[in-house]
C-alpha positions in Angstrom: 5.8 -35.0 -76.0 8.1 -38.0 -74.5 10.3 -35.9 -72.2 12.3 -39.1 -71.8 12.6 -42.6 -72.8 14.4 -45.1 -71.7 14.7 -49.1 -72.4 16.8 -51.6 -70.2 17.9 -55.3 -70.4 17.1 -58.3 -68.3 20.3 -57.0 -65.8 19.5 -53.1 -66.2 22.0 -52.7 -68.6 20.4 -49.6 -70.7 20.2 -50.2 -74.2 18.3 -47.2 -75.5 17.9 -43.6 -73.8 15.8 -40.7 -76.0 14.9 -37.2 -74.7 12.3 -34.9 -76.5 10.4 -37.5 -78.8 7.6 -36.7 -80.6 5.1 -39.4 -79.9 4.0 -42.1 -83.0 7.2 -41.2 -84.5 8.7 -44.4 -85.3 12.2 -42.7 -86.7 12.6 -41.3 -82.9 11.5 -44.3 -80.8 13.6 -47.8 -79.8 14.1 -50.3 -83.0 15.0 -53.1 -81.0 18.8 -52.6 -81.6 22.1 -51.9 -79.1 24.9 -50.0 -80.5 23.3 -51.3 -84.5 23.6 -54.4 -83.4 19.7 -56.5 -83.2 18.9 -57.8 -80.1 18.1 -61.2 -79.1 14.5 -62.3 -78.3 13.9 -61.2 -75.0 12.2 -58.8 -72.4 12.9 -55.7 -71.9 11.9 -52.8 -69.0 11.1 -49.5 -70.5 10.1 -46.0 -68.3 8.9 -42.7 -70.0 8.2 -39.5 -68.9 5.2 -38.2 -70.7 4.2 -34.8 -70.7 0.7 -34.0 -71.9 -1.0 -30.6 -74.0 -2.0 -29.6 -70.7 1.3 -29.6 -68.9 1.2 -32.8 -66.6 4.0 -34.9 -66.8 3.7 -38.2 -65.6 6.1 -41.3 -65.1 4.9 -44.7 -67.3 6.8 -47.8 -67.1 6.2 -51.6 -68.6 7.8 -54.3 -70.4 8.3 -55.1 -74.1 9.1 -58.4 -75.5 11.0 -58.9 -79.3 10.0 -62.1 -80.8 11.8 -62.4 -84.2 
């Protein structure tokens, strides 16, 4: 399970926070929108919290870029 997701622009501006996702579920997850409105090409920060069958949580982070 994604405990927590969370996606951030160039500033740290937060343009998408999830809670309780099921993972590979593309209805859940970030489409690259903020407030229905598509975002411009750029890079974006994302952090998760991942929690695993056995328990362990753990804190992932990276960056995402939309081309369109």
């Amino acid at each position: 399970m994604i405990r927590s997701l969370s996606v951030f622009a160039r500033w740290g501006n937060q343009v998408f926070v999830g809670a309780d996702l099921t993972p590979n579920n593309e209805n859940e997850g970030w489409d690259g929108t903020f407030r229905g409105q598509a975002l411009n090409p750029a890079v974006f920060v994302w952090q998760a919290v991942v929690v695993f069958i056995d328990g362990e949580e753990v804190l992932l982070s990276g960056d995402i870029m939309i081309s369109r």
